[in-house]
KELO-38462 format. One record per residue: x, y, z of N, C-alpha, C in turn. Coordinates in pm, whole numbers. Layout:
N
+--------+--------+--------+--------+--------+--------+--------+--------+--------+
|    nxx |    nyy |    nzz |   caxx |   cayy |   cazz |    cxx |    cyy |    czz |
+--------+--------+--------+--------+--------+--------+--------+--------+--------+
|      X |      Y |      Z |      X |      Y |      Z |      X |      Y |      Z |
...
+--------+--------+--------+--------+--------+--------+--------+--------+--------+
This chain:
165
+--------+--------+--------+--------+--------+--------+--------+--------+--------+
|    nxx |    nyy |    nzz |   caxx |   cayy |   cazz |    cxx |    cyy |    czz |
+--------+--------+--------+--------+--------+--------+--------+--------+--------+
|     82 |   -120 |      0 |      0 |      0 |      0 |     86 |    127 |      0 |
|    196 |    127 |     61 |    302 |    200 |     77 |    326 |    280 |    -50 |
|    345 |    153 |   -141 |    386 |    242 |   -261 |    277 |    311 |   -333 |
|    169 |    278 |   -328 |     73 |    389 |   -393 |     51 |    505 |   -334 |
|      4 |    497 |   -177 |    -22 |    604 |    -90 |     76 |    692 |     -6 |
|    220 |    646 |    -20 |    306 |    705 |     32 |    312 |    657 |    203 |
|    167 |    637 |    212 |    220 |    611 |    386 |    176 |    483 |    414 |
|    219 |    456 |    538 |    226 |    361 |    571 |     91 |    268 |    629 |
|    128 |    134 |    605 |    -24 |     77 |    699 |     15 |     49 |    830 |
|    -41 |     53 |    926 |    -56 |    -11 |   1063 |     30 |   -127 |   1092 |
|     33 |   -229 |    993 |    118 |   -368 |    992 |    265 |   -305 |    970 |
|    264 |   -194 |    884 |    400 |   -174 |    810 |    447 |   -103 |    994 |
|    367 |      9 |   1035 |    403 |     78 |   1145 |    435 |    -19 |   1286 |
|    376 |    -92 |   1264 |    406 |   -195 |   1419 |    534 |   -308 |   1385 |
|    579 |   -321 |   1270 |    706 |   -381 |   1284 |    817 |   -295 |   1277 |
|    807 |   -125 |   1277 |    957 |    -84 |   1312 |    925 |      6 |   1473 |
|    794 |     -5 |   1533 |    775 |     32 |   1708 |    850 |    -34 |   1763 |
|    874 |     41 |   1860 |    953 |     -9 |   1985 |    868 |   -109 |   2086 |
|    874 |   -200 |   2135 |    811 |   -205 |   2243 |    723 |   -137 |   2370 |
|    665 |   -135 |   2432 |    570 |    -39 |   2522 |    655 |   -102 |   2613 |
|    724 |   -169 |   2603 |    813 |   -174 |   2786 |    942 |    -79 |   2735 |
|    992 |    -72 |   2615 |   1114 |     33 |   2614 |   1036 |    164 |   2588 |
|    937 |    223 |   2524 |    896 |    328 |   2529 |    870 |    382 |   2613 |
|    862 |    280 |   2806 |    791 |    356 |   2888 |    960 |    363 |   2970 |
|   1059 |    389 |   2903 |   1180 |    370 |   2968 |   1284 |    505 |   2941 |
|   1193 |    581 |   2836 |   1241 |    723 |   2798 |   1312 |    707 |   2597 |
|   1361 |    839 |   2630 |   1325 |    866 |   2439 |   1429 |    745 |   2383 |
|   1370 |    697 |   2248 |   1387 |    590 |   2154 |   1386 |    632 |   2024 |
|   1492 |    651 |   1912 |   1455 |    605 |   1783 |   1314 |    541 |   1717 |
|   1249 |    609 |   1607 |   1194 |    493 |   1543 |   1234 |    511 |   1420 |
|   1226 |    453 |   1324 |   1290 |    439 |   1227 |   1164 |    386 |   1127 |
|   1083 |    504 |   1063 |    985 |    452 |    948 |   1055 |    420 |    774 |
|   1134 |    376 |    790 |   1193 |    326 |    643 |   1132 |    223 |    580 |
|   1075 |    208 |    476 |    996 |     91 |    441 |   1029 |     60 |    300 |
|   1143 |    134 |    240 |   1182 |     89 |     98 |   1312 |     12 |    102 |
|   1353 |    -74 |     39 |   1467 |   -102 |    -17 |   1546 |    -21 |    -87 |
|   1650 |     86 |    -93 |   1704 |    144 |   -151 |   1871 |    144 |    -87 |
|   1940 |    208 |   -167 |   2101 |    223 |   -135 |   2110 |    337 |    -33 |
|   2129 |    291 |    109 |   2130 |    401 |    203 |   2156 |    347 |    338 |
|   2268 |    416 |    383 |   2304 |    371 |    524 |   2323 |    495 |    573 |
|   2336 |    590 |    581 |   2387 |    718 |    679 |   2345 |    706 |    836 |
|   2186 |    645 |    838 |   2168 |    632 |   1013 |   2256 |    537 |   1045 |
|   2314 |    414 |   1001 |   2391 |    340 |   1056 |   2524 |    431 |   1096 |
|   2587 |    484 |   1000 |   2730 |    564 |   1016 |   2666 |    691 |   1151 |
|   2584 |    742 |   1137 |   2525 |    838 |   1208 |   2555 |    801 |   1403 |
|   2494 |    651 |   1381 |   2501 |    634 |   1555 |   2555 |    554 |   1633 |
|   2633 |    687 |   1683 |   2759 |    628 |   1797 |   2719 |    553 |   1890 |
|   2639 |    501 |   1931 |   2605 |    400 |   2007 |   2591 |    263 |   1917 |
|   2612 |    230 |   1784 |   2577 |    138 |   1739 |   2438 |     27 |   1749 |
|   2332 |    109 |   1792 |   2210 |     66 |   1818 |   2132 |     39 |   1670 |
|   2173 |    111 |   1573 |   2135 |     32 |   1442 |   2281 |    -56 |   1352 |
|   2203 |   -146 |   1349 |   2294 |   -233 |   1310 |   2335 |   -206 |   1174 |
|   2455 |   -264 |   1175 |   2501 |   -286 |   1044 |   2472 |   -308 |    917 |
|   2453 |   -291 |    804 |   2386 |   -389 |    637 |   2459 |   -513 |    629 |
|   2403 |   -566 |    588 |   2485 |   -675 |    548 |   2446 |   -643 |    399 |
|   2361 |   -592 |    346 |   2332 |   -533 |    212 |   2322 |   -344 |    204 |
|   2363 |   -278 |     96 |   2346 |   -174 |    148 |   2187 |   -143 |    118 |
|   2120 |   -186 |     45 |   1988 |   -204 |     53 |   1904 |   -240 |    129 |
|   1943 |   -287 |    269 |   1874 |   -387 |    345 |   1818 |   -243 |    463 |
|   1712 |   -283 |    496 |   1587 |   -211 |    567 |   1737 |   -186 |    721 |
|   1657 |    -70 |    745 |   1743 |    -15 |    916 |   1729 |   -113 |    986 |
|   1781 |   -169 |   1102 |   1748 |   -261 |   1169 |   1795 |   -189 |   1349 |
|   1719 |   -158 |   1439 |   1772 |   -104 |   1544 |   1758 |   -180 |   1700 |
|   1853 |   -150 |   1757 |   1826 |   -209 |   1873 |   1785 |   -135 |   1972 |
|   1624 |   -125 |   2023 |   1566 |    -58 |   2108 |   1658 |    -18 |   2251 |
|   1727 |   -175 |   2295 |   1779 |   -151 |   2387 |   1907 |    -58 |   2411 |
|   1962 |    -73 |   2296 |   2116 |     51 |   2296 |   2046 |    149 |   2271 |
|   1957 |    171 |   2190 |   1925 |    345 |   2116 |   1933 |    429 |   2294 |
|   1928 |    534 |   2293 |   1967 |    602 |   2407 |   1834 |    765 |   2316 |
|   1826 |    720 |   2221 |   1726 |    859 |   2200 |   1849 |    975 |   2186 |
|   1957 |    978 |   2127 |   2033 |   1121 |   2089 |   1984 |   1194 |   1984 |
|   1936 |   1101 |   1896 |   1867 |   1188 |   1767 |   1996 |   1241 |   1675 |
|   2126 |   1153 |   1668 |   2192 |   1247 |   1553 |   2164 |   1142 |   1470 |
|   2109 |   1068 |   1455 |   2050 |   1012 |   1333 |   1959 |   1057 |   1232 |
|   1843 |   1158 |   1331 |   1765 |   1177 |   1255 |   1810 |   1295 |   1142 |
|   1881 |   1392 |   1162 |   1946 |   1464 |   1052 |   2014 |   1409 |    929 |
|   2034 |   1294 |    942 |   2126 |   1223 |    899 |   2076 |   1141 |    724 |
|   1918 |   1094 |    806 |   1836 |   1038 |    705 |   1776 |   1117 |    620 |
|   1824 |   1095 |    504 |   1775 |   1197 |    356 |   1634 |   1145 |    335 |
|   1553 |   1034 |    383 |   1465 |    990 |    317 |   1331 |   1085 |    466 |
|   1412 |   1140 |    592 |   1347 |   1177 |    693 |   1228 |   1141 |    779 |
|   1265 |    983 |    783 |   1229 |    862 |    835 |   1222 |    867 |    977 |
|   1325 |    926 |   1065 |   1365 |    912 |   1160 |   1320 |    975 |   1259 |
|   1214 |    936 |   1360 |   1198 |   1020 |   1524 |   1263 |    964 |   1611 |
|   1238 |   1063 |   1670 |   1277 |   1034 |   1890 |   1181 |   1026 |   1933 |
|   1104 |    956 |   2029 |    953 |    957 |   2103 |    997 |    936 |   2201 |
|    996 |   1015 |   2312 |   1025 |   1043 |   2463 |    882 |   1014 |   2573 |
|    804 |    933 |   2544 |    715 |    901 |   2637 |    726 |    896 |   2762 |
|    833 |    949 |   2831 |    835 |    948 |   2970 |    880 |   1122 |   3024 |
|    866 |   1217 |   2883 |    844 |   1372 |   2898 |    784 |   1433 |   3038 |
|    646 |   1372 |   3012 |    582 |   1450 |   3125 |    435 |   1311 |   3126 |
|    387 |   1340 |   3232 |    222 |   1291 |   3259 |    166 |   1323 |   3177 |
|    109 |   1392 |   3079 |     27 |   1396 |   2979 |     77 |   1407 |   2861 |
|    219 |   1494 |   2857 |    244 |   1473 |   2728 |    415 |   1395 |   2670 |
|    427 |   1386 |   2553 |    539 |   1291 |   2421 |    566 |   1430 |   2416 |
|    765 |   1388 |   2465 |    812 |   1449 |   2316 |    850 |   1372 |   2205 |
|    835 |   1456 |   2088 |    867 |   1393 |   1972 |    997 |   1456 |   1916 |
|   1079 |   1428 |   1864 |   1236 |   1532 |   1766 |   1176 |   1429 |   1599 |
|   1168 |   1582 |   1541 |   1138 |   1553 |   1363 |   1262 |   1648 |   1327 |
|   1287 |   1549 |   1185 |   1325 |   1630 |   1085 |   1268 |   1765 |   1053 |
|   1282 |   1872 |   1006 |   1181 |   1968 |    950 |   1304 |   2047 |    847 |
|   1237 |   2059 |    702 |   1320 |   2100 |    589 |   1237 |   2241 |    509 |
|   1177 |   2284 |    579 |   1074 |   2371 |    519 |   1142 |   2523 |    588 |
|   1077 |   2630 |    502 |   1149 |   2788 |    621 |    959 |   2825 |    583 |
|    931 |   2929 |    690 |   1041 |   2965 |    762 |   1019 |   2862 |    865 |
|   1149 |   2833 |    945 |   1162 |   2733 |   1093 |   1099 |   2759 |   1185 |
|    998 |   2723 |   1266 |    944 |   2795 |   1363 |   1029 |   2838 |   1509 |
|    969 |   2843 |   1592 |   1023 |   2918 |   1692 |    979 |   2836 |   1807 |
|   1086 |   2801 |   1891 |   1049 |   2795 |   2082 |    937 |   2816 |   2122 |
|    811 |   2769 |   2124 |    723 |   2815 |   2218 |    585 |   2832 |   2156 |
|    626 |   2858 |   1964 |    506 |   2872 |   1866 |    439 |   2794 |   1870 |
|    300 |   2805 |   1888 |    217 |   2721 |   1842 |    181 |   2672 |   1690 |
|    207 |   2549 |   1675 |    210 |   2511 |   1539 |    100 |   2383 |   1509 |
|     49 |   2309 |   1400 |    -56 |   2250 |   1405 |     -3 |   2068 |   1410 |
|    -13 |   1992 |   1415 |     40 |   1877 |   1446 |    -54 |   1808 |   1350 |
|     60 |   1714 |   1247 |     12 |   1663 |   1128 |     62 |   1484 |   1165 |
|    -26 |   1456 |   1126 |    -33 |   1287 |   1084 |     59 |   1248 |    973 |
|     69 |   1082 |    895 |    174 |   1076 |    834 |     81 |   1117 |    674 |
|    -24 |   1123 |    700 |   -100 |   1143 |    566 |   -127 |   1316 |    538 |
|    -84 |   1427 |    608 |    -56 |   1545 |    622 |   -142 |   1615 |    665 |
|   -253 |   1538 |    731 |   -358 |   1560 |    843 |   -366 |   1656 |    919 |
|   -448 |   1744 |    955 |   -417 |   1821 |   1109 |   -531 |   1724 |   1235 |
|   -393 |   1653 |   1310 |   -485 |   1600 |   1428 |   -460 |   1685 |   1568 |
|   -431 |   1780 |   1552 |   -440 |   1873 |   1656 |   -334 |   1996 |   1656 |
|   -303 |   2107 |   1757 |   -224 |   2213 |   1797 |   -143 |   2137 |   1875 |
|     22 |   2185 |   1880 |    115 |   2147 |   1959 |    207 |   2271 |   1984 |
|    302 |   2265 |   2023 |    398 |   2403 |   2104 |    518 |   2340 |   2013 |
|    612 |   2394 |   2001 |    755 |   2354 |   1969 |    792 |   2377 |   2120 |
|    896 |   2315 |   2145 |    990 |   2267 |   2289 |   1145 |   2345 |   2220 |
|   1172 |   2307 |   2103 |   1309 |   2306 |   2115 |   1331 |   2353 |   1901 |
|   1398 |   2414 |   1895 |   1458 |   2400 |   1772 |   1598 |   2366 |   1699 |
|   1666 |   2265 |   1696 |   1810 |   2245 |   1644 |   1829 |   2250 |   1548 |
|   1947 |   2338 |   1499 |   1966 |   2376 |   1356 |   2160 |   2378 |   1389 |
|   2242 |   2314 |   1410 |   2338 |   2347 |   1429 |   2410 |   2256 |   1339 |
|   2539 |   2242 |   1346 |   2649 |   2137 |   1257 |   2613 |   2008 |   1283 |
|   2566 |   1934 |   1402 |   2490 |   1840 |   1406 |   2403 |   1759 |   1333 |
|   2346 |   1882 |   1293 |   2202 |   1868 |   1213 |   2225 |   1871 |   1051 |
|   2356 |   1908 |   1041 |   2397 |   1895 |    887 |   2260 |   1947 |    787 |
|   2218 |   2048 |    845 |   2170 |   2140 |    731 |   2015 |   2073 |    745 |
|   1999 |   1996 |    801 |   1838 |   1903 |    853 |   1773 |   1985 |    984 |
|   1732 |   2096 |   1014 |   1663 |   2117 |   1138 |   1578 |   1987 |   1213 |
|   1646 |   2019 |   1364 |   1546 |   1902 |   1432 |   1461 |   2017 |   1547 |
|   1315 |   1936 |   1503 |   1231 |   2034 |   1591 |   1177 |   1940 |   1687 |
|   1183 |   1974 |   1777 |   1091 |   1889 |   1929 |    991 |   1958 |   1959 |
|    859 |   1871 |   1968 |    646 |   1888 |   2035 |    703 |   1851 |   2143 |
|    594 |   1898 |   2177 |    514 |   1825 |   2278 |    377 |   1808 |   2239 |
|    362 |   1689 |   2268 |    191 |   1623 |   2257 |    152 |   1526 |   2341 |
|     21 |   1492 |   2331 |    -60 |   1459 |   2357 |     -3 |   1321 |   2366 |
|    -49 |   1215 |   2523 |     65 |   1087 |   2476 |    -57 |    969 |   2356 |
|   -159 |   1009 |   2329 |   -276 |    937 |   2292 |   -199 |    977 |   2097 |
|   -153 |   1079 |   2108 |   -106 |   1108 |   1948 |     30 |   1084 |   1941 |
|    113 |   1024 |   2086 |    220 |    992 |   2017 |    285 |    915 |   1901 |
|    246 |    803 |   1843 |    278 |    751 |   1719 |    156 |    774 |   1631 |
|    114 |    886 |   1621 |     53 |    944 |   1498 |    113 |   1060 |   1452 |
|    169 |   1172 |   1534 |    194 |   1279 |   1490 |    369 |   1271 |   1408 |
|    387 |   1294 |   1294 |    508 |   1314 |   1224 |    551 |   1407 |   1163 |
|    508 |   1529 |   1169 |    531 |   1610 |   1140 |    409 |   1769 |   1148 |
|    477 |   1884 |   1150 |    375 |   2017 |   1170 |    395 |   2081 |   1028 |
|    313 |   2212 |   1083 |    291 |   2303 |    986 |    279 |   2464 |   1051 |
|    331 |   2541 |    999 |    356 |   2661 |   1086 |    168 |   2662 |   1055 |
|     86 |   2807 |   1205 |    -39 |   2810 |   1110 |    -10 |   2973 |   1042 |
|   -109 |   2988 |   1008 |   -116 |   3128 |    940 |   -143 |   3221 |   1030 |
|   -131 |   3295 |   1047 |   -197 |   3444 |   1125 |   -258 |   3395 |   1292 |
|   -163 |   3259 |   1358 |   -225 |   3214 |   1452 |   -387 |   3182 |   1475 |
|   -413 |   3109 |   1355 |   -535 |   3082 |   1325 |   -545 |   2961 |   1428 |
+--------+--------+--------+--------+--------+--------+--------+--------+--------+
């Protein structure tokens, strides 16, 4: 389905989740890659070696929940911008999330921005927490929500709004 609709199904999404016993253990990698193509950079990317190796360079990410430590220099890393952090142990009500974001203008600390699904949805308002744009990030801004923990593996990305609509 992937390839017609661009996103993903439910089956495709529950074989690269983490577990609910490591998610409730603090922030984790996920890794939505679902093509076969020539690409390793998250592997070279993380110093913890929590994604494994190719044995093909085609071969799907493969990560280990238990090393990932949630640093997120992976996610700059991935050209295809596959890659979150989901911090479920943020706060009592809400996920943080760290996205890619390649769009200007970048939002800001504190803006309220609209919180999009993987199909480009608005399933609700969220705050930005954090904005990284440094050498790290190799030219990839990483932006951190906060949300809602009921939208944590739905929300993948925002959208500035207009005129604080």
């Amino acid at each position: 389905m992937i390839e017609k609709t661009g996103v993903p199904t439910p089956q495709d999404l529950w074989k690269v989740f983490p577990p609910k016993e490591r998610l409730e253990k603090g922030p984790v990698a996920i890794i939505e890659c679902f093509q076969r193509i020539p690409c390793d950079p998250c592997y070279t990317a993380c110093k913890k070696e929590a994604i494994q190796e190719f044995e093909d360079i085609n071969d799907l990410p493969q990560i280990d929940f238990e090393i990932c430590n949630g640093c997120g220099l992976c996610i700059s890393r991935c050209p295809g911008l596959c890659i979150f952090i989901v911090d479920q142990t943020y706060s009592e009500t809400g996920v943080l999330i760290k996205l890619p974001f390649e769009f200007l203008p970048l939002p800001e600390k504190g803006e309220e921005v609209d919180a999009l699904n993987r199909k480009g949805e608005v399933v609700g308002k969220t705050k930005v927490v954090k904005v990284q744009n440094g050498r790290y990030e190799d030219k990839t801004p990483v932006i951190s929500i906060l949300v809602p923990k009921e939208l944590s593996m739905e929300v993948r990305n925002i959208r500035l709004r207009k005129n604080n609509d």
